[in-house]
N, C-alpha and C positions, 0 to 999 in steps of 0.2 A: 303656449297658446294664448295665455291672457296676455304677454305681450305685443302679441301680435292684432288682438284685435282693439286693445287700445290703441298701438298705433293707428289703424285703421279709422279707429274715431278720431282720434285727432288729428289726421289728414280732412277728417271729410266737415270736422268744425273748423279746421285754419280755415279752408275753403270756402265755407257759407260766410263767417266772417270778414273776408277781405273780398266778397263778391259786394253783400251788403255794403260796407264800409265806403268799398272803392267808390259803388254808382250812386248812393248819397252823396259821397264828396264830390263828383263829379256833375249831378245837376245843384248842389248848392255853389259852385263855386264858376257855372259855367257863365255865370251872368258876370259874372267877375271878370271882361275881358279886354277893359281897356289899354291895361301893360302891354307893353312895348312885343312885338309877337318875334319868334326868331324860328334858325333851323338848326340842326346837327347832322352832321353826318360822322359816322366811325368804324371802329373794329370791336369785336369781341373776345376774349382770349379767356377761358378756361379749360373748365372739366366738365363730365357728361357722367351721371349712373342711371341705375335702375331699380325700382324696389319691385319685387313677384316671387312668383313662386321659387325660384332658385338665391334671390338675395331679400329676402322677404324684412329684413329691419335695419340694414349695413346702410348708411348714411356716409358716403366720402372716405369710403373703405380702401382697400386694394382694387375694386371693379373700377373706379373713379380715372375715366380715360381724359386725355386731351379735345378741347373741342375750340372751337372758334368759328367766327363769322362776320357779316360785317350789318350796320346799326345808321336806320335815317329817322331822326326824332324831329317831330314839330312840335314844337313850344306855343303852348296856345295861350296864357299867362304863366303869372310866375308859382302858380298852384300845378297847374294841367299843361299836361304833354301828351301826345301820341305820338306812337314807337311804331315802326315797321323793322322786324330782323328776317335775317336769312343765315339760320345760323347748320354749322354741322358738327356734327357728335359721333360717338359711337358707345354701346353697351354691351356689357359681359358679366356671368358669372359663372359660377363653377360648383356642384356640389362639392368636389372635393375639399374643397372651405368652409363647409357645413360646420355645424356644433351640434346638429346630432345625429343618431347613426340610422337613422331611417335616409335622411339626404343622401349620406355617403354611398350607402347601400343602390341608390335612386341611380347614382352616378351621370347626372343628366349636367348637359354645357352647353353653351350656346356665346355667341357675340352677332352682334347684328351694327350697323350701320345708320346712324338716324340723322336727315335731312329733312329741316325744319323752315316755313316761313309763318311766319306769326304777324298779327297788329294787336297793338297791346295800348292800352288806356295807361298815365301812370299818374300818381296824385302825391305831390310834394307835401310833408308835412308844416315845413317852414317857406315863407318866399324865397324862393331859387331865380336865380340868370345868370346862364353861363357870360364870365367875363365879368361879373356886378364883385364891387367892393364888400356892399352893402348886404346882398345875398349872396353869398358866394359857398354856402353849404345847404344842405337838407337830406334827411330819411325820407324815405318815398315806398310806396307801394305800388303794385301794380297787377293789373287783371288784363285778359285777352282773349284770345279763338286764334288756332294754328291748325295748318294740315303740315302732315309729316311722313315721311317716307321710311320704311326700316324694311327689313331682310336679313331675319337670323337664320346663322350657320351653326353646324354642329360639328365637333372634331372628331374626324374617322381619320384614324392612325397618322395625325397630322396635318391631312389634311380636312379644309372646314368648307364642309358640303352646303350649298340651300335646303333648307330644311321643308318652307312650304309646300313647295313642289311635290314632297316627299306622302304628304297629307299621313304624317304619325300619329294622328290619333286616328285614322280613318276618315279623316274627311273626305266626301262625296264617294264613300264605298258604304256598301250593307250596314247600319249596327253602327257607324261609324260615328264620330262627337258631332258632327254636322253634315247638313246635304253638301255644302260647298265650302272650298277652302276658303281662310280668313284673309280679305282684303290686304296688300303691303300699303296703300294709303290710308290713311287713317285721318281725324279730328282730335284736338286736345285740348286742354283748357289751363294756358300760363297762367300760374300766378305767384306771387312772392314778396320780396323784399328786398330794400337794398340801401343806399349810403350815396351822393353824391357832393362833388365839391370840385372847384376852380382851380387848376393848376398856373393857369396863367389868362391874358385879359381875353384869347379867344380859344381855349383847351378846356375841358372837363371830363374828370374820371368819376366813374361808378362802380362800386363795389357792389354784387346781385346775387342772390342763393334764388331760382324759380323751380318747382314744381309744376309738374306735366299732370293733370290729369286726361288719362286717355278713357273710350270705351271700347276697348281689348281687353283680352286676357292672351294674348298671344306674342306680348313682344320677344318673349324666352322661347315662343312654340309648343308653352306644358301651361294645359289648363284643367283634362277631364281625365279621363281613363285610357288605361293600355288598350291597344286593339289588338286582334289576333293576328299574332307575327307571321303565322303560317299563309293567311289571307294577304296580309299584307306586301309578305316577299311577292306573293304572286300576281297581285295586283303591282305594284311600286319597283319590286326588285329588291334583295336581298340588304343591299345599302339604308334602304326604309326601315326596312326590320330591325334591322341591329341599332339605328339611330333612336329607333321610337323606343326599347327596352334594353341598356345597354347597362342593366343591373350586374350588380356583380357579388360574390360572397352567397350564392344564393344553392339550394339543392336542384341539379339539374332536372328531377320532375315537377318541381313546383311551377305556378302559370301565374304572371301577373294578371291574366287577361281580364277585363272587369274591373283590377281594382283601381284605385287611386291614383292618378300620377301626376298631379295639380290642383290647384284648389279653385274652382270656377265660379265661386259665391266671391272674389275682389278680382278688380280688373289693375292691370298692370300700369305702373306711375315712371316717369323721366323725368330728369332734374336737370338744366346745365347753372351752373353755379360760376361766377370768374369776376372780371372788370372789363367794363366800357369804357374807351376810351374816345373823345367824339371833339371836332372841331367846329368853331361856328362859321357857318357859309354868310359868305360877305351879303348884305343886305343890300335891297333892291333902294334906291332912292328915291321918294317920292315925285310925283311927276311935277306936281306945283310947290314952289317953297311954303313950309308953312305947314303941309296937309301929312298928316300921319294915316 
């Protein structure tokens, strides 16, 4: 438990930190914009997780999927850039990878799908320009706003059903964790860090770990308490019930109903982590010689 909510603070101080940091740097340095201005465009290619209530501390664990996308940055000097991505992920865990036996006992899983576009600020620590002798490295940081789309399923005997739909903890019935079910679009707030550098006089790679923070507690589908399965089958159908409490090792009279089946005091976080890779688009010629 104390691990857990240290991490928790220390997500939510990187976060004030590189919020502050990032828009200091960016109106100290906005005046700054004589350098030469340029564009990017590229790919994105790594991996995608998730941290909540079913992978609550695994960092680039086994959940750690493929993800990719593609990346158009405008270079506003050699400090500041702005990033638009459109990138695509996916996220998973599994009680059965738990470390301890209340999770296992839980037996809850889920993987969802997540289609992201984002504009992201980024702030070079060294002077950077893609193609420069001279700058041809820097650390960078970066902050932004994204909406994103996800839609986790759950595994019934193989197959992996929509879970929303399903409204497992009672959403929009009697008693249930909410009047209405929880939105598949969402808001998030990138932020992170990263490495980039020149591979040749018009290529540049980036190496980037970012941080999602969302305001959900639903990407896994487990936030509040069990609802009644009995209720449930009859509202939802019997596929709802069994998905919402798919406990196992348990006394057949005992009832979850009521208790715990998520922790809805943290909302749930995405990460895609990888390298950018980005070309620079040929530059427009000025119209009179001379005029920059």
């Amino acid at each position: 438990m104390f691990k857990y909510v240290l991490n928790k603070k220390l997500k939510k101080h990187t976060f004030i930190f590189l919020l502050a940091f990032v828009l200091f740097a960016s109106f100290g340095f906005a005046q700054h914009s004589k350098n030469k201005r340029s564009a990017e465009v590229g790919v994105f290619l790594g991996g995608s997780y998730y941290i909540g209530d079913l992978n609550p501390l695994g960092h680039l664990n086994q959940f750690t999927k493929p993800a990719g996308g593609i990346v158009f940055r405008y270079n506003i000097n050699y400090r500041l850039a702005a990033r638009v991505n459109l990138l695509f992920g996916s996220i998973q865990a599994d009680d059965a990878y738990a470390k301890t036996d209340a999770a296992h006992q839980r037996n809850l899983n889920f993987k969802s799908p997540i289609t992201e576009l984002s504009g992201q600020l980024e702030f070079n620590f060294l002077d950077y320009q893609i193609g420069s002798e001279k700058r041809k490295f820097s650390p960078y940081l970066f902050l932004g706003i994204a909406g994103f789309k996800f839609n986790p399923q759950g595994n019934l005997a193989g197959n992996w059903v929509p879970l929303q739909p399903l409204g497992t903890e009672g959403q929009g019935l009697p008693n249930g964790s909410s009047k209405k079910k929880y939105k598949l679009l969402q808001i998030s707030i990138p932020f992170g860090v990263g490495f980039r550098t020149n591979l040749s006089k018009g290529i540049g790679l980036s190496i980037e770990w970012g941080m999602r923070k969302t305001f959900t507690d639903y990407l896994d589908d487990v936030s509040k308490t069990y609802y009644n399965p009995v209720a449930l089958a009859a509202a939802r159908g019997t596929t709802a019930a069994i998905l919402s409490d798919p406990s196992k090792g348990t006394d057949p009279s005992f009832s979850n109903v009521g208790r715990q089946r998520g922790n809805p005091t943290t909302k749930d976080w995405y990460s895609f982590v990888g390298a950018v890779l980005t070309i620079k688009l040929k530059e427009r010629k000025p119209e009179c010689p001379g005029v920059q």
